[in-house]
N, CA, C and O atoms as CSV, one atom per row, in Angstrom:
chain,resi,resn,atom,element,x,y,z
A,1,UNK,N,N,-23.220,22.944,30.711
A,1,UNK,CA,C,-23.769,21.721,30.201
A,1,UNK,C,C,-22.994,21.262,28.974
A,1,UNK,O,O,-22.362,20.218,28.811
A,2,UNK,N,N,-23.171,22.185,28.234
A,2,UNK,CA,C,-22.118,21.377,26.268
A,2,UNK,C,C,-22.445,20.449,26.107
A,2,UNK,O,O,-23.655,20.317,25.928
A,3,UNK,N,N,-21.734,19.472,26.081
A,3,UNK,CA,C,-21.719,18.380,24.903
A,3,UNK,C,C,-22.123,17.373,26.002
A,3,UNK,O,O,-22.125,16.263,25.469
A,4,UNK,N,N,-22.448,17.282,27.232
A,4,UNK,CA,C,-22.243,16.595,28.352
A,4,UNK,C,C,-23.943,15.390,27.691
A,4,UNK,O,O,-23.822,14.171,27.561
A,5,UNK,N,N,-24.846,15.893,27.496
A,5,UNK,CA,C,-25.942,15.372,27.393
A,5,UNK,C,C,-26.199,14.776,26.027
A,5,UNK,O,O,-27.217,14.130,25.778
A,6,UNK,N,N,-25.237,15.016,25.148
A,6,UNK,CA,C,-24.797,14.155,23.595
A,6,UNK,C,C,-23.846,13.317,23.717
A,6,UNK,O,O,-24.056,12.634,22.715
A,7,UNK,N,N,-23.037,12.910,24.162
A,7,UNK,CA,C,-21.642,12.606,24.435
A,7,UNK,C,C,-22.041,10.978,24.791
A,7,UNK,O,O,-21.105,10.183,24.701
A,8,UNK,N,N,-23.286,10.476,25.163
A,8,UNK,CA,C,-23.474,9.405,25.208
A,8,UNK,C,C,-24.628,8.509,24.038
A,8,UNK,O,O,-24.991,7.346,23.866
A,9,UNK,N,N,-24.882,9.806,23.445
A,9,UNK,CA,C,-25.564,8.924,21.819
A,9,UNK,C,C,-24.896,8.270,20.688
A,9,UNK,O,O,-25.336,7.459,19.874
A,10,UNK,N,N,-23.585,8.871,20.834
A,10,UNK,CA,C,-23.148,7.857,19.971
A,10,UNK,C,C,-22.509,6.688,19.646
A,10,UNK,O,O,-22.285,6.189,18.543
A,11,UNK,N,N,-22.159,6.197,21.123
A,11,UNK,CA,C,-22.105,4.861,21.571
A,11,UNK,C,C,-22.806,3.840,21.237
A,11,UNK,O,O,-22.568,2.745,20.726
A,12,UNK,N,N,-24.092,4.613,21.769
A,12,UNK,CA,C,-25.666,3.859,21.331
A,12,UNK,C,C,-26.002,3.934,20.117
A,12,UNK,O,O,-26.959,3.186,19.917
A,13,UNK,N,N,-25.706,4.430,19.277
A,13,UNK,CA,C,-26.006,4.222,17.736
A,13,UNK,C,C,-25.446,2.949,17.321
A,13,UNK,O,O,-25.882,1.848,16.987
A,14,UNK,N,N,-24.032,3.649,17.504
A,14,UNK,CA,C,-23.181,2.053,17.541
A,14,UNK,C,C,-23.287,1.174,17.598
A,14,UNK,O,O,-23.061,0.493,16.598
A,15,UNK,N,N,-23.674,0.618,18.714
A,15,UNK,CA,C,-23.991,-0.177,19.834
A,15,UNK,C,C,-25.956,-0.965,19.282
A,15,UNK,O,O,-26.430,-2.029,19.680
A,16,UNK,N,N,-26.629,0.070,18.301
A,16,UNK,CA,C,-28.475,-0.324,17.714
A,16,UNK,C,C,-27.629,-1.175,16.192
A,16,UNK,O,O,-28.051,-2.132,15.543
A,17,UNK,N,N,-26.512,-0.486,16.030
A,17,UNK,CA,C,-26.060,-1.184,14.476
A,17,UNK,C,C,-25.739,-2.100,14.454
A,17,UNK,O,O,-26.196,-2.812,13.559
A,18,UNK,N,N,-24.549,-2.810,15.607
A,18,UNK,CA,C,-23.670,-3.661,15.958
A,18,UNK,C,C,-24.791,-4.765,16.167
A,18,UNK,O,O,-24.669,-5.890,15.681
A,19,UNK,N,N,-25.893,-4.375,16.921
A,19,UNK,CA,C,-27.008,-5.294,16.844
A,19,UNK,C,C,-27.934,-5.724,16.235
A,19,UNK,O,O,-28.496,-6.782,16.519
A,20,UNK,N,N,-28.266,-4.919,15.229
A,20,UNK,CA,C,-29.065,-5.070,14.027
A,20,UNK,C,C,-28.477,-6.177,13.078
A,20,UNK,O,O,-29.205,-7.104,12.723
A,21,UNK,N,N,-27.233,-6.097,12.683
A,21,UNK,CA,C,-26.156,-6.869,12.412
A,21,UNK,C,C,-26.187,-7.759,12.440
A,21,UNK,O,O,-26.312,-8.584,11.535
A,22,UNK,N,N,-26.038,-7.911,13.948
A,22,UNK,CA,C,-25.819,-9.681,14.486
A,22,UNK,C,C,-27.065,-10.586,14.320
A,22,UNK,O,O,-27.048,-11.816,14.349
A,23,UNK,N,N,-28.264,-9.710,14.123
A,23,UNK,CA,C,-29.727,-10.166,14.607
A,23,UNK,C,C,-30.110,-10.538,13.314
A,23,UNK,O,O,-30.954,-11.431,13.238
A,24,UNK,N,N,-29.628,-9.995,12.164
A,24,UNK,CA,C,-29.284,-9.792,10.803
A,24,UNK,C,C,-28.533,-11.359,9.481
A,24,UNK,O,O,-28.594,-11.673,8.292
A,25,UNK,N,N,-27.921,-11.833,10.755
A,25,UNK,CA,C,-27.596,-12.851,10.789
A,25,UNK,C,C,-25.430,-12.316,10.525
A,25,UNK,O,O,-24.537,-13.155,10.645
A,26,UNK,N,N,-25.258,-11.303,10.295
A,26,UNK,CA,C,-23.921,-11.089,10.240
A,26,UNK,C,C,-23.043,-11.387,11.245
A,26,UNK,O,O,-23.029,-10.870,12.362
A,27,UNK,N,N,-22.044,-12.540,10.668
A,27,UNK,CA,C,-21.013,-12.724,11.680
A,27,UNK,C,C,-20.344,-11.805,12.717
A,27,UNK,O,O,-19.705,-10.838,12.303
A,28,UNK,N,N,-20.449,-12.044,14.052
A,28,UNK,CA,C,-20.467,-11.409,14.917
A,28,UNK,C,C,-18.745,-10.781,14.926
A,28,UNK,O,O,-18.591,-9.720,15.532
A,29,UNK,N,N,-17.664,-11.331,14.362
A,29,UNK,CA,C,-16.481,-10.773,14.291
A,29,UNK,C,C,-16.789,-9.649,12.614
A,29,UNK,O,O,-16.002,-8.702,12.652
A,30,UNK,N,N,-17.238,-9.627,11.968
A,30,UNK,CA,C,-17.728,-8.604,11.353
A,30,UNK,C,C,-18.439,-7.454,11.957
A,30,UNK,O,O,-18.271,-6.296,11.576
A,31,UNK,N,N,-19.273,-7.825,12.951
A,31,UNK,CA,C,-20.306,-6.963,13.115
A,31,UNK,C,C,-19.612,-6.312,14.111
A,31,UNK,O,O,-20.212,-5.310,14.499
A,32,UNK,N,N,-18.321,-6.569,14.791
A,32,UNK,CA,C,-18.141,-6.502,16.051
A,32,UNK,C,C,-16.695,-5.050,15.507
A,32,UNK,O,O,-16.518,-3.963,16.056
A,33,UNK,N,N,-16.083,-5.525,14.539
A,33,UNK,CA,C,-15.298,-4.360,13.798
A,33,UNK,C,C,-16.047,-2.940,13.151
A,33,UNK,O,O,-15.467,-1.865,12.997
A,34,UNK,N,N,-17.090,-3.148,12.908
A,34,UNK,CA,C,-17.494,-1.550,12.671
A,34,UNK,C,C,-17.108,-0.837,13.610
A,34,UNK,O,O,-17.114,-0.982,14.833
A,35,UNK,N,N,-16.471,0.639,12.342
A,35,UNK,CA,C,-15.872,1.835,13.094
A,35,UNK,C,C,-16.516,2.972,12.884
A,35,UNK,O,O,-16.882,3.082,11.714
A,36,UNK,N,N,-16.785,3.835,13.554
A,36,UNK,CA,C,-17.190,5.398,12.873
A,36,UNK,C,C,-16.176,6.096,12.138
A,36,UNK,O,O,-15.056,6.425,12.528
A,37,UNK,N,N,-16.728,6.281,10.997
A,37,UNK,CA,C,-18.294,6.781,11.095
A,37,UNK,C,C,-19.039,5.815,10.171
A,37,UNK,O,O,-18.568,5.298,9.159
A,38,UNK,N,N,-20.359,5.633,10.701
A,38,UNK,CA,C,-21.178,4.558,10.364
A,38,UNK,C,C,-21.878,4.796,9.063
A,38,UNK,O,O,-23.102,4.689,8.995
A,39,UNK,N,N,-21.082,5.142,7.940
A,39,UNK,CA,C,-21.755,5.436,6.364
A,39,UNK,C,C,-23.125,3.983,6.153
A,39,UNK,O,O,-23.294,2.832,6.556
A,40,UNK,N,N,-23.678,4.779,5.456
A,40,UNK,CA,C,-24.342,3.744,5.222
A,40,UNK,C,C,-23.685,2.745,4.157
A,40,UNK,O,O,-24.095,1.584,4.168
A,41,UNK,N,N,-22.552,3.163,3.107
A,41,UNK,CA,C,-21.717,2.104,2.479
A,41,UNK,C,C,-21.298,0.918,3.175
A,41,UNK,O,O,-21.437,-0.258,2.838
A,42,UNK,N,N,-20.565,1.594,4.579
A,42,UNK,CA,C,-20.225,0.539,5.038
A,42,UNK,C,C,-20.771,-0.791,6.203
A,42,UNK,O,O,-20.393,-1.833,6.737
A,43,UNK,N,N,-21.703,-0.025,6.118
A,43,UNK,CA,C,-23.140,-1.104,6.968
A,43,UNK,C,C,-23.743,-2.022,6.009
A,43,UNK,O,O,-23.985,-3.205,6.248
A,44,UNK,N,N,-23.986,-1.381,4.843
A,44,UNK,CA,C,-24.220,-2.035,3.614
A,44,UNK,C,C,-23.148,-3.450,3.071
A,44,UNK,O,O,-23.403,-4.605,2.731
A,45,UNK,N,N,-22.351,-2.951,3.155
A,45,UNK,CA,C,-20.945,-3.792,3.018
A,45,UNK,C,C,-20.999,-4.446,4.336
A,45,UNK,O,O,-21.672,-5.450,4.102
A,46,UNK,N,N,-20.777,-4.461,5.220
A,46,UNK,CA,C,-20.640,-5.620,6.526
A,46,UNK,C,C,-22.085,-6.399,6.915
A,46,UNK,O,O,-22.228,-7.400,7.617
A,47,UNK,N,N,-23.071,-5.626,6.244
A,47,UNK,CA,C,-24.037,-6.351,6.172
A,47,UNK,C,C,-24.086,-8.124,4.844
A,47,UNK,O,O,-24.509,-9.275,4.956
A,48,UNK,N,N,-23.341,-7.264,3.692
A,48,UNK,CA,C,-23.141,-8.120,2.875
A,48,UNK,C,C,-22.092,-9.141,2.789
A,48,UNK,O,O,-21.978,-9.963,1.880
A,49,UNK,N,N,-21.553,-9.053,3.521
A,49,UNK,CA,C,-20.326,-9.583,3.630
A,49,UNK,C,C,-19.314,-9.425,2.307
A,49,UNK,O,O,-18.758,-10.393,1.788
A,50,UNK,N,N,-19.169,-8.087,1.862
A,50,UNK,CA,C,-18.370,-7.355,1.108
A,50,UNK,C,C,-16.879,-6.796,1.560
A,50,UNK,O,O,-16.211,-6.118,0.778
């Protein structure tokens, strides 16, 4: 089994942020460049448009 049954959560994290974001009102070419790892600095910052 390993990593087989984790290996698809962190897409989806990604993927709850990228949308929070947009819903957030953050420009979608901002929201759309977040990279991991998802600090909260830098959610903070693309949230702010920092």
């Amino acid at each position: 089994m390993g990593e087989l049954g984790t290996i698809g959560a962190t897409p989806c994290v990604v993927n709850a942020v990228i949308d929070a974001l947009a819903r957030a009102g953050t420009p979608a070419d901002r929201a759309q460049a977040m990279q991991m790892p998802l600090v909260p600095e830098t959610v903070w910052r693309t949230l702010h448009g920092a």
